[in-house]
MARVOKOL-217764 format. One line per 8 residues: for each residue x, y, z of N, C-alpha, C, CB. Coordinates in steps of 0.001 Angstrom, whole numbers, plus 500000, padded with zeros to 6 digits. Glycine has a CB too. Example, Ala and Ser with C-alpha at 12.3 -4.5 7.8 and 13.67 -1.06 7.14 Angstrom:
<recs>
513190:494310:507800:512300:495500:507800:513200:496700:507800:511308:495527:509046 | 512850:497750:507080:513670:498940:507140:512900:500030:507870:514084:499402:505725
</recs>
This chain:
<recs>
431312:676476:295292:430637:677678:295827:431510:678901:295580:430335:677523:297356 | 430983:679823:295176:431648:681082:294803:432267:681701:296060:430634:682083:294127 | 433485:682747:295680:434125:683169:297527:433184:684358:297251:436346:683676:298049 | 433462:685077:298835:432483:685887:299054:432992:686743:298374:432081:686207:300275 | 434289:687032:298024:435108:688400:297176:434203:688201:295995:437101:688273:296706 | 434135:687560:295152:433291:687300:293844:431489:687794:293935:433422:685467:293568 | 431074:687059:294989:429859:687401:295310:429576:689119:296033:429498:686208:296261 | 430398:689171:296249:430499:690393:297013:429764:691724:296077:432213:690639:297350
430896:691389:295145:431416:692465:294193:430047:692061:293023:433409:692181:293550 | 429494:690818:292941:428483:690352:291850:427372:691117:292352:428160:688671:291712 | 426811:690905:293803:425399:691293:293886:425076:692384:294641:424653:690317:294351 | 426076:693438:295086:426235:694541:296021:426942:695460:295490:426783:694237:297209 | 426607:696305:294352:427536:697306:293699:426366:698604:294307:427848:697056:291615 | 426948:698949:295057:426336:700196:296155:427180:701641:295990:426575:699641:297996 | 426513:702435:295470:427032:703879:295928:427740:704414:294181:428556:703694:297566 | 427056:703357:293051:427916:703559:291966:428703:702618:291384:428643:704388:292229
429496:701839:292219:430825:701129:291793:430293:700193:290914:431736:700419:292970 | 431573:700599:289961:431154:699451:289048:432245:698662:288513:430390:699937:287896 | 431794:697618:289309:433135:696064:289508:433074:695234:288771:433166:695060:290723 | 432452:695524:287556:431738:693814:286474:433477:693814:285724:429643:694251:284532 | 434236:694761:285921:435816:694227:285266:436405:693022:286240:437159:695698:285294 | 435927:692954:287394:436797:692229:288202:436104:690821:288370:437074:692988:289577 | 435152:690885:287887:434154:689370:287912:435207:688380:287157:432338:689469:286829 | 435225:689013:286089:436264:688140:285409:437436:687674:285726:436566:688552:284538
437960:688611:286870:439120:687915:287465:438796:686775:288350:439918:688847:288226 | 439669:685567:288101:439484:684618:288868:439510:684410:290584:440220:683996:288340 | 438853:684382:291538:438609:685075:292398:439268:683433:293522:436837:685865:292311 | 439587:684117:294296:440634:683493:295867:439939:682116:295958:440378:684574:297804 | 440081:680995:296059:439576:679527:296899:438874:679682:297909:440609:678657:297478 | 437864:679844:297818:436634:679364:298772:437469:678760:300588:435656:677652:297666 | 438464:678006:299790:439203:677341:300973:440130:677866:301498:439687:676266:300776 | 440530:679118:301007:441728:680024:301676:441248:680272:303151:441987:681621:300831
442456:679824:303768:441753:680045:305385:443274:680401:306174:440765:678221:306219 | 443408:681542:306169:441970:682761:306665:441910:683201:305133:442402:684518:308102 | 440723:683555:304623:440247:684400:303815:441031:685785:303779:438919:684510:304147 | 441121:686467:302744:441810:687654:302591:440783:688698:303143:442281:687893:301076 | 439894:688897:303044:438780:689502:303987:439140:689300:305648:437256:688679:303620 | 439344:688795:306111:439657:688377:307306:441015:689154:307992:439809:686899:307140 | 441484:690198:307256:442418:690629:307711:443340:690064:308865:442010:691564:307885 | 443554:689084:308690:444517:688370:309414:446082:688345:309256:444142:687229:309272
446639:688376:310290:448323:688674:310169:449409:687370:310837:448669:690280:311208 | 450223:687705:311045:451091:686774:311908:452137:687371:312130:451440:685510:311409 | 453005:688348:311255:453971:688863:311387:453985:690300:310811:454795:688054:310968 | 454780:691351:311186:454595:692798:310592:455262:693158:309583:454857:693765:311401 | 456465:691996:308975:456579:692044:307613:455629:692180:306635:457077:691180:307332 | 453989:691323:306796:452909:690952:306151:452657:692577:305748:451734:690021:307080 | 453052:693628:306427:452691:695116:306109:453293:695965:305523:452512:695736:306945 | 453387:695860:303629:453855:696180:303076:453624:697802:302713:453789:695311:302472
454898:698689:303264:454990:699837:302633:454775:700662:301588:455553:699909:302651 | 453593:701389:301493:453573:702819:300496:453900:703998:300396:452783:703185:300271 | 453957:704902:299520:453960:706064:300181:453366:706609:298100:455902:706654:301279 | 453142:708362:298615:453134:709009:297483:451733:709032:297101:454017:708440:296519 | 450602:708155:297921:449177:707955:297286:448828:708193:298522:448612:706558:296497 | 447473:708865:297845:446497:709216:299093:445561:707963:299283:445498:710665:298796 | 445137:707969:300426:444495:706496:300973:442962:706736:301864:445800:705685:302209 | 442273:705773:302165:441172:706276:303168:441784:705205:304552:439186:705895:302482
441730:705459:305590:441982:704838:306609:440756:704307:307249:442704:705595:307364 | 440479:703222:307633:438917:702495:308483:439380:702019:309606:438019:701087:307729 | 440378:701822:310252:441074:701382:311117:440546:701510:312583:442195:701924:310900 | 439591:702806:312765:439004:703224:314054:437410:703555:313382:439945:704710:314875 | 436467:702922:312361:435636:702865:311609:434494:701727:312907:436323:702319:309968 | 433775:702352:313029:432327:700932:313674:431548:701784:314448:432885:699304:314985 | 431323:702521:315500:430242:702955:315961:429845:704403:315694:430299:702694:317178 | 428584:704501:315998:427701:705680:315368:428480:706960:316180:425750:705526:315765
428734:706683:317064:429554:707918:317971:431117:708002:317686:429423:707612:319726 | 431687:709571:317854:433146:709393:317733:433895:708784:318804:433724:710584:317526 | 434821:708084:318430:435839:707699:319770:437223:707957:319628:435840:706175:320144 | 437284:708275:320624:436924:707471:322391:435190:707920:322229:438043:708591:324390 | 434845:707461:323365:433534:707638:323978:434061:709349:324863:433025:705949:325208 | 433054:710087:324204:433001:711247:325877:433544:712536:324895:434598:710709:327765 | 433605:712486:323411:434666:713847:323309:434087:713898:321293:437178:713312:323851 | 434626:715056:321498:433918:715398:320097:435390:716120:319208:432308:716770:320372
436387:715323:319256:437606:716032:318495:437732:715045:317169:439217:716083:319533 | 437249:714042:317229:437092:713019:315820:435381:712888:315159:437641:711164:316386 | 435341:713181:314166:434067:712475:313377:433645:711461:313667:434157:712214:312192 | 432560:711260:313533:431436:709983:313431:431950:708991:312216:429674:710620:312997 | 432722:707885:312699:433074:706999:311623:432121:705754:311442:434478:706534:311858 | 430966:705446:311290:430212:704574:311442:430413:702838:310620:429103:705359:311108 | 430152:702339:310707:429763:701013:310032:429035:700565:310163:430214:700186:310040 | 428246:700492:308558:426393:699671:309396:426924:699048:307829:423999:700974:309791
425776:697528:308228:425713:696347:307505:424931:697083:306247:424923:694996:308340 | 425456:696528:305181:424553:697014:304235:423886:696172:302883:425248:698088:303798 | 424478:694688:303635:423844:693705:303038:424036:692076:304008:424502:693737:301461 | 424082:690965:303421:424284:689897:303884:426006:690255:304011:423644:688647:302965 | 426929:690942:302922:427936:690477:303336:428937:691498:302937:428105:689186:302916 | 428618:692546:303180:429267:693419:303222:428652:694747:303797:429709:693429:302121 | 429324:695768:304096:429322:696984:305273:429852:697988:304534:430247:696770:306716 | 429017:699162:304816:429286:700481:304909:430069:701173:305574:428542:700917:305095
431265:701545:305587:431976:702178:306512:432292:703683:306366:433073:701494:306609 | 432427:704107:307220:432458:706226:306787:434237:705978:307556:430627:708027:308325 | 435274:706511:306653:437155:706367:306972:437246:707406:307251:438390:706011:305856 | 438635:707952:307262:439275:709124:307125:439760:708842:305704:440370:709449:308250 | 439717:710296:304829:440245:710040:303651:441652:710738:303936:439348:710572:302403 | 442811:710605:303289:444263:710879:303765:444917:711525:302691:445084:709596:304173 | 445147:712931:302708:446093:712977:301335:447060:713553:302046:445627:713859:299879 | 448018:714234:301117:449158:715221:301377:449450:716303:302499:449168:715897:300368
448055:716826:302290:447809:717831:302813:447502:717978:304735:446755:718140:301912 | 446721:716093:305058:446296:715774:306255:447685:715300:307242:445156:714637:306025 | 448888:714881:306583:449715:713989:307251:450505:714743:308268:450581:713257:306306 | 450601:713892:308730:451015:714567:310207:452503:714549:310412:450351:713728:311525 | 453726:715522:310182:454805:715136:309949:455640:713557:310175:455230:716026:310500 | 456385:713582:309289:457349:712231:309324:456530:710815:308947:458013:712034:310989 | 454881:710807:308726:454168:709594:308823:453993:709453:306846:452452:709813:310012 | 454823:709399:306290:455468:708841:305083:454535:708080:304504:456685:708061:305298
454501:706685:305448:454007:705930:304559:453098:705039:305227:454974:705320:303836 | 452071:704432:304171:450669:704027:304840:450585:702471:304344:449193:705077:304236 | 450675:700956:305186:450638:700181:304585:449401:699020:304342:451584:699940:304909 | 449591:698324:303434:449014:697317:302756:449203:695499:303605:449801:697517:301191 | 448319:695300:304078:448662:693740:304436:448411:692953:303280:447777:693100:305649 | 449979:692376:303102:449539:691488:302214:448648:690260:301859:450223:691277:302049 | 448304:689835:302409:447512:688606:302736:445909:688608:302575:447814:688286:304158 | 445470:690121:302358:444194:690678:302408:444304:691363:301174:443830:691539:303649
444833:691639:300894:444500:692342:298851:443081:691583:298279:446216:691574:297272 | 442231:692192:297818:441140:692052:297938:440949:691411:296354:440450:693339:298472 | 441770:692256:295679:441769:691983:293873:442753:690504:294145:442835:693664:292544 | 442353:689383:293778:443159:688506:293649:444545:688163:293070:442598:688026:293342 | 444264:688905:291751:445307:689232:290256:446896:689840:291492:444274:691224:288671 | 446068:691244:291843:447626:692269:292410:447877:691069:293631:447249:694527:293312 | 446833:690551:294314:447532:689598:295474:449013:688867:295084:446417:688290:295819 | 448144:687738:294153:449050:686783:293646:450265:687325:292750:448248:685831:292880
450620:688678:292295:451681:688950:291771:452583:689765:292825:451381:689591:290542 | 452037:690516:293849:452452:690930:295330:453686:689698:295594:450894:690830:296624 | 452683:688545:296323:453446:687672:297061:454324:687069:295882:452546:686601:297939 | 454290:687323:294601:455168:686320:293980:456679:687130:294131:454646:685935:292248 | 456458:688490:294147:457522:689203:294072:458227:689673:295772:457018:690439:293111 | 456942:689437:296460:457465:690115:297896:457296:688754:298999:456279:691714:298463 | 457116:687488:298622:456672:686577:299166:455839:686558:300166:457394:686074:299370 | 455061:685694:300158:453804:685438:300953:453853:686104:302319:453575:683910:301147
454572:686196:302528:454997:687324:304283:455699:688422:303829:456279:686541:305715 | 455579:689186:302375:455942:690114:302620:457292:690624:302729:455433:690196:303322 | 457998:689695:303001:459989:689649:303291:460745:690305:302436:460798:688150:303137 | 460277:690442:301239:461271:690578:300074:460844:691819:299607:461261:689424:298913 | 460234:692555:300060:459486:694014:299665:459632:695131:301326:457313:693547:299153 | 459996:696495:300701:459629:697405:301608:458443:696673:302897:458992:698669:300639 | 458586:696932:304087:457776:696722:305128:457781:697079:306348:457680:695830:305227 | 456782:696980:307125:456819:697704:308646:457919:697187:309157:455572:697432:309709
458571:696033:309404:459252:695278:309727:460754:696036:309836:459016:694199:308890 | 460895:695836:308000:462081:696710:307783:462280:697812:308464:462161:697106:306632 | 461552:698567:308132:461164:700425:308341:461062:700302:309909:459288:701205:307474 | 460717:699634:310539:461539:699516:312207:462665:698991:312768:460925:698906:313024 | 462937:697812:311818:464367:697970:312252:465527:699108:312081:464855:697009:311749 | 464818:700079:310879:466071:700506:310081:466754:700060:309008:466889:700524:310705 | 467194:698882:308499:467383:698241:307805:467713:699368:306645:466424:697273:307791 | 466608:699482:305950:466293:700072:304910:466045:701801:305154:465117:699277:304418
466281:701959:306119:466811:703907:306208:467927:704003:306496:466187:704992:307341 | 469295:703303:306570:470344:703289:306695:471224:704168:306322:470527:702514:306423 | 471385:705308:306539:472290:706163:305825:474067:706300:304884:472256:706817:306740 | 474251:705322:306167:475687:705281:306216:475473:703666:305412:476553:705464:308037 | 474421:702923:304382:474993:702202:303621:474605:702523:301991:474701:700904:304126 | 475988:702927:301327:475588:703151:299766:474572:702298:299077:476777:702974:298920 | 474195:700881:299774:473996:700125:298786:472507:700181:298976:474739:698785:298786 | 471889:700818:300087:470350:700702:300917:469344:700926:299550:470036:702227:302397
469639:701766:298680:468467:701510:297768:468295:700751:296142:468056:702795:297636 | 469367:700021:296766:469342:698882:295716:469072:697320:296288:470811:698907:294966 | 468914:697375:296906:468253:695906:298028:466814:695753:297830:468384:696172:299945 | 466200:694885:297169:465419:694366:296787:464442:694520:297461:465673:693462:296571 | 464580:694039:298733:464013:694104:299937:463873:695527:300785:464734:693190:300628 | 464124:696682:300099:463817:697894:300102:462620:698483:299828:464483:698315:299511 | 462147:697813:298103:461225:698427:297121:460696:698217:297596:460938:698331:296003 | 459233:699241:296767:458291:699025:297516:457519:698086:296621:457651:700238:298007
456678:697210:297058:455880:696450:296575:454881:696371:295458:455495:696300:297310 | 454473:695719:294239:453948:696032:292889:452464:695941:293423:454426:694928:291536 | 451680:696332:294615:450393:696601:295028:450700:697654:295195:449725:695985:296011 | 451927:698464:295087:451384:700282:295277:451667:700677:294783:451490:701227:296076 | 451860:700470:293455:451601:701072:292039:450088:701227:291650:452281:700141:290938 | 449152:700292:292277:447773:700770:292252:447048:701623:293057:447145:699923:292285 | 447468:702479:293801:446862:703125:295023:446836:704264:294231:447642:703175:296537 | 447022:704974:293688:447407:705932:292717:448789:706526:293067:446347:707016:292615
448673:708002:292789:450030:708837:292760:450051:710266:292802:450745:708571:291602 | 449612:710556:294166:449373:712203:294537:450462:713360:293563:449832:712414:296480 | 451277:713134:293161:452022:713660:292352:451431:713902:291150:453020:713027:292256 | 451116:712527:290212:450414:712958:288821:449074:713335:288703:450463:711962:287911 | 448212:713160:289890:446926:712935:290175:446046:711727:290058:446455:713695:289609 | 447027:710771:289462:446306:709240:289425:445655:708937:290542:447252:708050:289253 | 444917:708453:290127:443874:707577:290967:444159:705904:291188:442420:707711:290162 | 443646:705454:292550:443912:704129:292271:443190:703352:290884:443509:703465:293541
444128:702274:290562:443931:701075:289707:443624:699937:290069:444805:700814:289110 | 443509:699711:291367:443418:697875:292152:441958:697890:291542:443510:697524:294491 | 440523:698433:290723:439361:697955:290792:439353:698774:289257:438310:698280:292217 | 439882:698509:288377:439644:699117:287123:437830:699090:286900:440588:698182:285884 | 437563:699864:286087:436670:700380:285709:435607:700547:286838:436362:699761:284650 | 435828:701018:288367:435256:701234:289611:435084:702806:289405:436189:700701:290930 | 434243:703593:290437:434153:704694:290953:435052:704978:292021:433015:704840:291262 | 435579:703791:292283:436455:704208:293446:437732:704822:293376:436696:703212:294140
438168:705822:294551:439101:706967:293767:440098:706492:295216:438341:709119:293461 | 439977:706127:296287:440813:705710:297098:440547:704326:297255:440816:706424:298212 | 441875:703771:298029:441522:702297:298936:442169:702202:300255:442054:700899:298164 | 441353:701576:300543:441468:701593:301934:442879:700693:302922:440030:701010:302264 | 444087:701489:303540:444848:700986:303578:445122:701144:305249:445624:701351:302545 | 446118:700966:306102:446702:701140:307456:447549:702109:307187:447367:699955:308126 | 447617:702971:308340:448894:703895:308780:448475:704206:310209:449156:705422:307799 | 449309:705205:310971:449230:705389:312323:448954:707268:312317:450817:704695:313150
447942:707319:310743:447405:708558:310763:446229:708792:312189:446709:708704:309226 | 446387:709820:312810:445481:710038:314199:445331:708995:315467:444042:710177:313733 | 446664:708206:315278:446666:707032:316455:446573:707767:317860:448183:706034:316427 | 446801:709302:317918:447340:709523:319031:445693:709890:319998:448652:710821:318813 | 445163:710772:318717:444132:711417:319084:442828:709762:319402:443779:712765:317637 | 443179:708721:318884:442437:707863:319088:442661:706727:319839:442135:707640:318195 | 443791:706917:320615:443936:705710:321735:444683:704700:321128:442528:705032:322260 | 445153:704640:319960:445636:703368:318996:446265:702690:320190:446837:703702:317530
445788:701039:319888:445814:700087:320796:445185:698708:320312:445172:700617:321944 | 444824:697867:321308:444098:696611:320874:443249:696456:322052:445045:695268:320548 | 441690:695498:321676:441486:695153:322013:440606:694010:322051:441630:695742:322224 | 440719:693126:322931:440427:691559:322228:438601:691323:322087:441217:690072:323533 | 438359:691154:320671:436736:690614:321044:436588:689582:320542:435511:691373:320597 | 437654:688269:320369:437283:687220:320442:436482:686434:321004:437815:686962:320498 | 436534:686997:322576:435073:686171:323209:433558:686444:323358:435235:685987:324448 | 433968:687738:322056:432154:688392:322358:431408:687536:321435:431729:690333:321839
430146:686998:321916:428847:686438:321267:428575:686387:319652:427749:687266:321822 | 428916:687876:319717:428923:688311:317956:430364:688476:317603:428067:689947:317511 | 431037:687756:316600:431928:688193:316019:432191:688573:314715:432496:687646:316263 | 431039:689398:314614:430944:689963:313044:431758:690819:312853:429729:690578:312571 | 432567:691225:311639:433196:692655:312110:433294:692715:310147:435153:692690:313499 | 433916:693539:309847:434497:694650:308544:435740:694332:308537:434401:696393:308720 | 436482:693724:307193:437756:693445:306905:438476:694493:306112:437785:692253:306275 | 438544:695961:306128:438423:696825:305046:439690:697164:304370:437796:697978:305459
440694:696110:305020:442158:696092:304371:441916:696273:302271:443030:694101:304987 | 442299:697136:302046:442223:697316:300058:440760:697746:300113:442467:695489:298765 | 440020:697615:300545:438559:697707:300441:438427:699545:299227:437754:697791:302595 | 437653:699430:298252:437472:700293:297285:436389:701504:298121:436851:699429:295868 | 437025:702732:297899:436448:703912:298579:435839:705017:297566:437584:704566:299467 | 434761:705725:297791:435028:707310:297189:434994:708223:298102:434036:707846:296180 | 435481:709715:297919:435716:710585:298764:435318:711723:298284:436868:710594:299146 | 433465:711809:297680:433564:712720:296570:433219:714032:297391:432520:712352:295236
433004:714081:298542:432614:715347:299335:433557:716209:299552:432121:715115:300559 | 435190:715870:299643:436282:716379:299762:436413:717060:301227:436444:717224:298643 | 435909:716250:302489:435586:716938:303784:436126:716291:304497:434337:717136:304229 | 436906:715258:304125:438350:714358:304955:438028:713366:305273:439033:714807:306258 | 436524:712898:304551:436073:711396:304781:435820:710671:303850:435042:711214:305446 | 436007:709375:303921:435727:708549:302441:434189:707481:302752:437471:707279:301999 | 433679:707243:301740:432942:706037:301984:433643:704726:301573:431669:706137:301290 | 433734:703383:302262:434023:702337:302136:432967:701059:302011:434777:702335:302990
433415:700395:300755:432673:698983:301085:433468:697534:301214:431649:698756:299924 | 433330:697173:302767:434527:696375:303427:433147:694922:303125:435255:697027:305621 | 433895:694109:303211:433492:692752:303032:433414:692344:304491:434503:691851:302107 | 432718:691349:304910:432319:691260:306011:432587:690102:306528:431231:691544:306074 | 433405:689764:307750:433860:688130:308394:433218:687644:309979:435792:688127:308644 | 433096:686623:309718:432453:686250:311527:433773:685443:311908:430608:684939:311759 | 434348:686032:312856:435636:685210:313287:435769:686207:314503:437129:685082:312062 | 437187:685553:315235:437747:686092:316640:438640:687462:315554:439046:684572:317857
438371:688828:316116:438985:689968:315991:439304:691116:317423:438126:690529:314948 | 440032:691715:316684:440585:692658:318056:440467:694222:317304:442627:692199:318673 | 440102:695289:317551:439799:696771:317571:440695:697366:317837:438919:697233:318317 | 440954:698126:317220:442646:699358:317072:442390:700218:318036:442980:700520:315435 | 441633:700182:318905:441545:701193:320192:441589:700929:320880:440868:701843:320563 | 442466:701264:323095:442533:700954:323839:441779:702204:324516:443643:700455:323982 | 440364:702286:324985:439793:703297:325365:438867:702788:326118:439412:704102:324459 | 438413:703305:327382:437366:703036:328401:436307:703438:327799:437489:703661:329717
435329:702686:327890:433788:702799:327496:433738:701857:325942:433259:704757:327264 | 434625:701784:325451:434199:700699:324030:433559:699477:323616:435054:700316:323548 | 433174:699183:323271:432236:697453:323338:432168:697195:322274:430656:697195:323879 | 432190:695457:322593:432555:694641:321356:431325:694768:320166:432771:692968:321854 | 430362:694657:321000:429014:694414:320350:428344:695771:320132:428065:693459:321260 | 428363:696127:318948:428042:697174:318669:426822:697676:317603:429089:697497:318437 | 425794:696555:317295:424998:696201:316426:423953:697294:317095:424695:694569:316294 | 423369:697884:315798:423434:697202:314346:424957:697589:313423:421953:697860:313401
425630:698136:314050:426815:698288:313135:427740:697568:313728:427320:699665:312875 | 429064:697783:312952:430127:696393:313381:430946:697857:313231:430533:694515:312135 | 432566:696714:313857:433722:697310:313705:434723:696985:313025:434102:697456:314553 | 435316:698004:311852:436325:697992:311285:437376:696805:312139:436728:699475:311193 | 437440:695628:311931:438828:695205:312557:439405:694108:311726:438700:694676:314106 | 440540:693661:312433:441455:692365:311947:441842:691259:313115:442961:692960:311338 | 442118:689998:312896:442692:689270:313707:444376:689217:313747:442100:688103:313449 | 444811:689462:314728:446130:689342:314729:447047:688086:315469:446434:690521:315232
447986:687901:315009:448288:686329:315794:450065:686999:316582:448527:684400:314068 | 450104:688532:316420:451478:688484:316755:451076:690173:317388:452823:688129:315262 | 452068:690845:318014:451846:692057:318572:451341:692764:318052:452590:692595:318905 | 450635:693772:317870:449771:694911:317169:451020:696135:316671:448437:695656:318486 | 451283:696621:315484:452554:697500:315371:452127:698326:316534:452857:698387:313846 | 453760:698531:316815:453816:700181:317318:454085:701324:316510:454813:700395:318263 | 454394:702588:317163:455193:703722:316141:456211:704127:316652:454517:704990:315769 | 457107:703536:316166:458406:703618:316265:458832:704900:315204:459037:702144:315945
460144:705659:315606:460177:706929:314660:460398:706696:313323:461195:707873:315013 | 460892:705171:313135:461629:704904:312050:460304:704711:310769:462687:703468:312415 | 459480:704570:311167:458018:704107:310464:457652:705302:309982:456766:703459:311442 | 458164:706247:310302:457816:707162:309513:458731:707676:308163:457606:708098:310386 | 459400:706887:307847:460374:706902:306897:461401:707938:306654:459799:706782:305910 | 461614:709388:307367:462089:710207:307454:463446:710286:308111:461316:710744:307774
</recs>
């Protein structure tokens, strides 16, 4: 049986995109469990560091209203289903110009790379958790902003990871590469862009009835309106997930649209100053 990444991308090319380059790539085991769609974690190494590319963020992406509930200082980030198995999501699109001092860099879970090809050459170089590459991990301990050691940017375990060489490169004007011959001009990555204004937090909807939700980790974006929002098409998982917001009035069940989320098996990052790479 084909994975849903393959099928995804075969029978749902919505809004333009055009993914028939990636058919050909040999696409994830049916039996990968958790699925890379599934945005699933275990540790915050798994959150490999970028910087230098502009990104769309989905992270606070699912109901028709802005949140929190009660206030009108964020956009309408919606997510509605837009097939059997994949979702529409409205992000924040992120460049240069939006960042909010010191917030550097925006990361990638490894484990969810959506293109199979950059997955499997990711973990070969940064290993399967991520360890051996730039990461949240690092970038909170310090480790790797160390001033007082000459040797900090020659440690392996510094670089940044060969998945963000495809995000593009706000500098030359490149565009991402993770979906060659796509319309898509961003992808969809994590940072703790507008955590403040949005409650950034967790919360558990493993025990709700419906556990449909939007995996939109890499997920291929365009942003052709240039009005600070991107469109996303996130692949879609039924499993136990938790929501990047801690806000009164939120609900799990939010149909007909779902919520941007991931399952996590270990603390939810914080923002620590060091995460901002500065």
């Amino acid at each position: 049986m084909p994975s849903l990444f393959s099928r995804l991308f075969a029978t749902h090319l919505v809004r333009g995109f055009c993914l028939a380059g990636l058919l050909a790539i040999p696409s994830a085991s049916a039996q990968d469990d958790p699925p890379p769609r599934a945005d699933q974690y275990d540790a915050l190494s798994e959150f490999l560091a970028c910087s230098g590319n502009a990104y769309a963020l989905c992270y606070y992406s699912g109901p028709e209203e802005p949140t929190p509930p009660g206030q009108s200082a964020t956009p309408p980030l919606p997510c509605t289903i837009g097939g059997p198995e994949h979702a529409d999501c409205t992000c924040y699109a992120v460049d240069e110009q939006m960042l909010e001092p010191g917030l550097r860099y925006n990361f990638v879970l490894i484990g969810s790379i959506l293109n199979p090809v950059a997955r499997a050459e990711t973990e070969l170089r940064c290993n399967a958790d991520g360890s051996n590459c730039l990461n949240m991990a690092h970038l909170a301990s310090g480790i790797c902003n160390n001033a007082d050691d000459p040797h900090v940017d020659e440690y392996e375990f510094c670089q940044e990871a060969p998945v963000c060489s495809l995000l593009g490169d706000l500098e030359t004007g490149e565009t991402q590469s993770l979906y060659p011959q796509s319309e898509a001009t961003l992808i969809s990555t994590f940072s703790f862009y507008s955590s403040e204004v949005h409650n950034f937090g967790s919360q558990d909807c493993s025990e709700n009835d419906i556990r449909l939700y939007a995996g939109c980790m890499t997920a291929p974006c365009t942003d052709e309106d240039g009005d600070g929002l991107a469109e996303c098409q996130c692949p879609l998982y039924d499993g136990p997930y938790q929501i990047g917001q801690d806000s009164e009035g939120l609900q799990c069940n939010i149909l007909p649209n779902v919520w941007s989320a991931a399952n996590n098996e270990t603390t939810p990052p914080h923002l620590p100053g060091a995460l901002g790479g500065e």
